[in-house]
N, C-alpha and C positions, 0 to 999 in steps of 0.2 A: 397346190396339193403338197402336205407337209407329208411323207409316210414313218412310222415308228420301226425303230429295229426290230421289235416283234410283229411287226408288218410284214419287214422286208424277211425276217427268219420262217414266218409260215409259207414266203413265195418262194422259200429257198435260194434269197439272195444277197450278196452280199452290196453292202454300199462301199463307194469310194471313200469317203470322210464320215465318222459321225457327229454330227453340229449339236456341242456341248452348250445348250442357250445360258443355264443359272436361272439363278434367284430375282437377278433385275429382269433381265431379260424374258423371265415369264412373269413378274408379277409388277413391276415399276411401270407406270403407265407410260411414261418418255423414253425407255430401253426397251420397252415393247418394238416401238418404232423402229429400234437397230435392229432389234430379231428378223421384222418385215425385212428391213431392208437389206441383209445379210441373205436372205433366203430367195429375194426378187432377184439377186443378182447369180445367184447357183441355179435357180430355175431360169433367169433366162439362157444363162450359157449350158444346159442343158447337164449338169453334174447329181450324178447319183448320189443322192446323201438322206442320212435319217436323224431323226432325234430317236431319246429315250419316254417320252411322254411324261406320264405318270411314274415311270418306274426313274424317273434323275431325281436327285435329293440332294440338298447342297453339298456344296465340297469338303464343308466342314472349316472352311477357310477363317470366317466371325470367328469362330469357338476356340479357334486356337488362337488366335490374335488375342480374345479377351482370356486367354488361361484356363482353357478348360479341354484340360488334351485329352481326357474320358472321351467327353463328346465327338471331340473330332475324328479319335479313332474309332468310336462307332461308327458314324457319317460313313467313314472313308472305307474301312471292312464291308458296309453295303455296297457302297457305287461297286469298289473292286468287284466284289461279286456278281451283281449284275454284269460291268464292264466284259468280264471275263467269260458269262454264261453266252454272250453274243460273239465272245471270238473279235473284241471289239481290238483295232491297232490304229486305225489313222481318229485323231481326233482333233476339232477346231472350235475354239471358243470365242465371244467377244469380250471375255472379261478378262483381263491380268490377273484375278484372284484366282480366279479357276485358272486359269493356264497356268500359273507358279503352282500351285497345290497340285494340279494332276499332271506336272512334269518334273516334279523337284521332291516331292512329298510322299507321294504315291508309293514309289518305289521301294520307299523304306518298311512297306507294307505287305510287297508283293502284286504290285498294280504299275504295269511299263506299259506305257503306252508311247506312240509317236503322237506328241501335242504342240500345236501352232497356235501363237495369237489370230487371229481372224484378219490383222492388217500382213502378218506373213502368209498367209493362205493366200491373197488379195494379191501381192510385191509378185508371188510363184504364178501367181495368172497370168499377171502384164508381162514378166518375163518368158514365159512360154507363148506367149501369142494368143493364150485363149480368150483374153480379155483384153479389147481394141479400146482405146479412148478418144476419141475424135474432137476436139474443139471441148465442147459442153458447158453448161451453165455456169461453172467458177475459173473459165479460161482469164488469165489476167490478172485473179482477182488475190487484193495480198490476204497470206492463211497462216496462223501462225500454227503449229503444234505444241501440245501439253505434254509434255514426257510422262506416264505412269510411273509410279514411283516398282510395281511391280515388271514392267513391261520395259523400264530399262534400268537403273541401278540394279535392280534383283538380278534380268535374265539376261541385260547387255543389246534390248533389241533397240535401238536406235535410228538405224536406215530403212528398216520395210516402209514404217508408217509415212515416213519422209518421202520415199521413191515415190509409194503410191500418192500424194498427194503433190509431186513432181509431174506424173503420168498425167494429172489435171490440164497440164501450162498452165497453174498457174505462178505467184508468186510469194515464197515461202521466205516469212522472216520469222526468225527466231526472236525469243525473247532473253532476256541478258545472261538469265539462267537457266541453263537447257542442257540436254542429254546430260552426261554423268554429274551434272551439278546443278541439274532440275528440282526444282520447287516442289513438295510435296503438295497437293491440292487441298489437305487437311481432314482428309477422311479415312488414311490410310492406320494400320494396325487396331480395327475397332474403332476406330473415333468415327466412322460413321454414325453408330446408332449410339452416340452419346450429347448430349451438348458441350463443347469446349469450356476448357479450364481457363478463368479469367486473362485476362490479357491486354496489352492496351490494342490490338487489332488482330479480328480473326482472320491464318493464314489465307482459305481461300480470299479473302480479299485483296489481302498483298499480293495474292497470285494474280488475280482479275487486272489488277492493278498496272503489273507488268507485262499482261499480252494487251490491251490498250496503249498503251506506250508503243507496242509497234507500230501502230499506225492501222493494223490487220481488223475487216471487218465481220474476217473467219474465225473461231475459233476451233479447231479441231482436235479431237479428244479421241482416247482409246480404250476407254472403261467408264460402268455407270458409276461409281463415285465419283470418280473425275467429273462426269458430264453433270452430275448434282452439284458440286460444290463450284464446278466453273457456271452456270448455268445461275447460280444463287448470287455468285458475286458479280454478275450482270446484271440482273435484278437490284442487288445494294446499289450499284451507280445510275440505274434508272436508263440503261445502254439499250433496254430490249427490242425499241425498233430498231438500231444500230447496227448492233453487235449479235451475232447469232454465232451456238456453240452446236456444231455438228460430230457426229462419231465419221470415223472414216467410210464404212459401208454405205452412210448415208450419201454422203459427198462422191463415192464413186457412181450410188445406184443413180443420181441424180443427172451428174454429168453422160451417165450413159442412157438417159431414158429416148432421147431423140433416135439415139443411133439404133 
């Protein structure tokens, strides 16, 4: 049971977190999945939280990437508004674009909120003890992480998505290039919904390229363009039984489903 902040405003109450899903995350049939699994892991530990439903509209994040800052300060004047008509302050995303845009962006508009990546909401559970890890299905197993291009050059997060995927046992190798001098995935500033400009190799492959090289049979990723474009360059090496690219929510809810 998912409830909406105009849910939880006609029971007169308020949530702990509101879970900012996006545009993949409601509409990408494979960040659907993180949504689930983002949401499996708050409802089992038993945290009050809501979405927007119908009333979240993107962050406007595309449209200023692609130079169209009309659009994006329309976008952004609605969410504030709504945001604000809810009295909304604790917020948690699983996308880097959203979390850069409604922590960085916002404010230049009159929208403050408190906003976390979804692996720093995740890093504050295991640390406070609300979230046990016991053993679980990728104890052991080597996991490499993808740095977001928004998620740590932009906002410097580095360690959350690392601890929690420490909090696994399992074992984490990096790739040659990582945190502050991490590979773009090649979907980043709009070039998602474009096709790439000639080249003798498209980045995410180069990227693919070098978590393979670790040896790692994880890929773990912290946004859905990341998870598209690593996801596609496993496909180009033909890895897919191999190689499998998980978001972190997944990889926690997974390891914790025994327990």
């Amino acid at each position: 049971m998912v409830k909406t902040m105009a849910q939880m405003a006609s029971e007169g109450k308020t949530p702990e977190v509101l879970f900012w899903v996006g545009c993949a995350g409601s509409f990408d049939d494979r960040y659907k999945k993180v949504t689930l699994a983002f949401i499996e892991i708050l409802n089992k530990l038993n945290i009050e939280f809501a979405v927007l439903g119908d009333e979240e509209a993107c962050t406007g994040d595309p449209a200023r990437r692609a130079g169209n800052e009309f659009m994006f300060q329309m976008q952004a004047m609605a969410n504030i508004q709504t945001l604000d008509m809810y009295k909304v302050e604790n917020i948690v995303t699983a996308c880097p674009h959203c979390f850069n845009t409604l922590k960085n962006e916002y404010p230049e508009l009159g929208g403050n909120y408190n906003v976390v990546h979804h692996s720093q909401y995740l890093q504050g559970l295991i640390n406070d003890g609300r979230l046990k890890i016991e053993g679980g299905a990728f104890k052991g197993k080597k996991i490499t992480f993808h740095d977001s291009c928004y998620l740590g050059r932009a906002n410097g997060v580095y360690e959350a998505p690392r601890e929690v995927i420490n909090a696994l046992d399992a074992e984490l190798v990096e790739m040659k290039r990582c945190r502050t001098k991490g590979l773009c995935c090649g979907a980043g500033g709009a070039q998602m919904f474009k096709e790439p400009e000639k080249g003798n190799k498209d980045v995410n492959i180069e990227r693919i390229e070098e978590a393979l090289d670790t040896g790692a049979k994880v890929v773990a990723a912290g946004c859905p363009f990341c998870m598209t474009m690593l996801t596609d360059g496993v496909k180009n090496k033909e890895k897919e039984s191999e190689v499998k690219v998980y978001d972190i929510a997944e990889l926690i809810r997974d390891a914790t489903k025994e327990s």
